[in-house]
N, C-alpha and C positions, 0 to 999 in steps of 0.2 A: 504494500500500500504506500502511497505516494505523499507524503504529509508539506505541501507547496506552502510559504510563507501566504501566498496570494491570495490562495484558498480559505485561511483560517482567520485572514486581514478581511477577506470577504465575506464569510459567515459574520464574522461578531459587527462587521459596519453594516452589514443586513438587516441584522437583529437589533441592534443599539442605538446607530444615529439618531435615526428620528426622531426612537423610543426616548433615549435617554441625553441625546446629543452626546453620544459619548462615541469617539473612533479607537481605535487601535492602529500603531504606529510603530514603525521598525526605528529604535534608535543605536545610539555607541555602546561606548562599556558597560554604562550603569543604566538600569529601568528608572522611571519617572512615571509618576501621575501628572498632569498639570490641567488643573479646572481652567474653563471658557477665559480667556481673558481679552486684553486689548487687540493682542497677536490673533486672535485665533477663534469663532465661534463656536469652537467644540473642546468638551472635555477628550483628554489623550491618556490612554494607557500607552504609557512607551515600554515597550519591551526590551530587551538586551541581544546586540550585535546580531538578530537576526534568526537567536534561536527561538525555534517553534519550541522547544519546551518554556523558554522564558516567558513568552507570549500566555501560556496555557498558567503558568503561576502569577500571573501580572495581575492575568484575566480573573483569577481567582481572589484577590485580594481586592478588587474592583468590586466583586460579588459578594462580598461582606462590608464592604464599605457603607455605613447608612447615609442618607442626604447629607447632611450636616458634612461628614466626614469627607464627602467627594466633592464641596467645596474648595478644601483645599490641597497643598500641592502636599505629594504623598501619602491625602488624607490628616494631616495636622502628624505624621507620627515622625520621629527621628531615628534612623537607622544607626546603630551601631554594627560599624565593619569589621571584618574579619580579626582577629586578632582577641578578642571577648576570651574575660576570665572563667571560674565556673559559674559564678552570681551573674556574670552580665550572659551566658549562656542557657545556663537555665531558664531565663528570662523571657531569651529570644526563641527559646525551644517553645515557651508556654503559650506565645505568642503564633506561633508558626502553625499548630498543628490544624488547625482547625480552615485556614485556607493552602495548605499543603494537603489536606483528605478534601478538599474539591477539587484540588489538581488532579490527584493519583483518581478520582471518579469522572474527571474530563479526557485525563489520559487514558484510561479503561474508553471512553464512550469512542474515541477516534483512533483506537487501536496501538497505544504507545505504552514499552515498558513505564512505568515509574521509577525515579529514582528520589529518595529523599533527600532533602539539601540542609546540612546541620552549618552548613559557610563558616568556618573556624579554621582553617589549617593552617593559621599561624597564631591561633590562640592557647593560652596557659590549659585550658580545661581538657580532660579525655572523656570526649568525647562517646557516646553509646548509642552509635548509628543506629542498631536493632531497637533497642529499648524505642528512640526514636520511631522509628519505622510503626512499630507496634502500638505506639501512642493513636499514630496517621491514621492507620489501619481498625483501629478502634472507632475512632474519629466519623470516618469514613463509613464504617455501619453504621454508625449512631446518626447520621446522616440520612442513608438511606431506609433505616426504621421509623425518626420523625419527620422526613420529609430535608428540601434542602432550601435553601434561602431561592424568591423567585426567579431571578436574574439569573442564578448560578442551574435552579433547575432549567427553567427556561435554553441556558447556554449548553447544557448536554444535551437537552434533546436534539437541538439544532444540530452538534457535533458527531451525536450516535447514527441522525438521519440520515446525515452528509457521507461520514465515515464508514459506518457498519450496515447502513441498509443500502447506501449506494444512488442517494433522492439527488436530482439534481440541485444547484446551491439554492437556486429562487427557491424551491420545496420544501429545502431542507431550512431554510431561512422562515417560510411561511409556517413550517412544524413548533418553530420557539417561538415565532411573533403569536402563536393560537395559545400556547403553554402561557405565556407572559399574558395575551388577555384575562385566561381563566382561572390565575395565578390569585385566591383570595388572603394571599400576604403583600402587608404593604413591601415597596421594591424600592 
């Protein structure tokens, strides 16, 4: 299966422009939120150097974002980079898991391994990728038992129609604009 930067640029500006005024956008090293501003009539999930997994975790932190939060840039939050001790890891772990299990159920809908991202390899803490992992994976059912945030549902269907049933993009784009109508949580 063919996972095209184009394609996945194309599903989510299908399903969200309109909806949400929100695009999705290939940028440099580092991923970026940036809300509607002077530059730009659309909210931007920027993704990192063009990878499709990036895209699919950007997308997923976009899908927990509430209103408020997608006003502004990165969502109001401060990223600490790689190099985080065991407190400032923990931290970022506790933070993590819950739009990393909408990753690994975006990546499952359009046919990609998961890989967890614990981002430390030059940090003091050691690190317990499984423990990790198993946290996601928890996550990740607790998700699919009470349902998933509407956006983020909405965004797999779109993905699983495109990817796993093979709908052309407009169809598969029309499968999550119908999810998001009948979506009775707020988005």
């Amino acid at each position: 299966m063919t996972h095209r930067l184009e394609d996945i640029i194309a599903l989510f500006d299908g399903l969200f422009q309109e909806t949400y005024r929100t695009r999705l956008v290939r940028g440099g090293d580092d991923p970026l939120y940036l809300p509607a501003d002077a530059d730009s009539p659309w909210h931007r999930v920027i993704f990192a150097r063009g990878f499709f997994t990036s895209a699919l975790h950007e997308i997923s932190h976009w899908c927990i974002a509430g209103a408020k939060r997608r006003q502004l840039e990165d969502y109001g939050y401060w990223y600490l980079p790689d190099g985080r001790d065991v407190a400032q890891q923990r931290d970022f772990e506790a933070v993590e898991v819950a739009p990393q299990a909408l990753e690994l159920l975006f990546s499952r809908a359009c046919g990609l391994r998961f890989h967890v991202s614990v981002d430390n390899l030059d940090g003091d803490a050691v690190v317990d990728r499984e423990a990790f992992h198993a946290r996601v994976e928890a996550r990740a059912r607790r998700y699919e038992r009470e349902g998933l945030p509407s956006r983020a549902d909405a965004w797999r269907r779109t993905l699983a129609a495109f990817y796993d049933q093979g709908l052309p993009l407009c169809e598969a784009v029309a499968s999550g604009r119908a999810r998001l109508a009948a979506s009775p949580q707020p988005a």
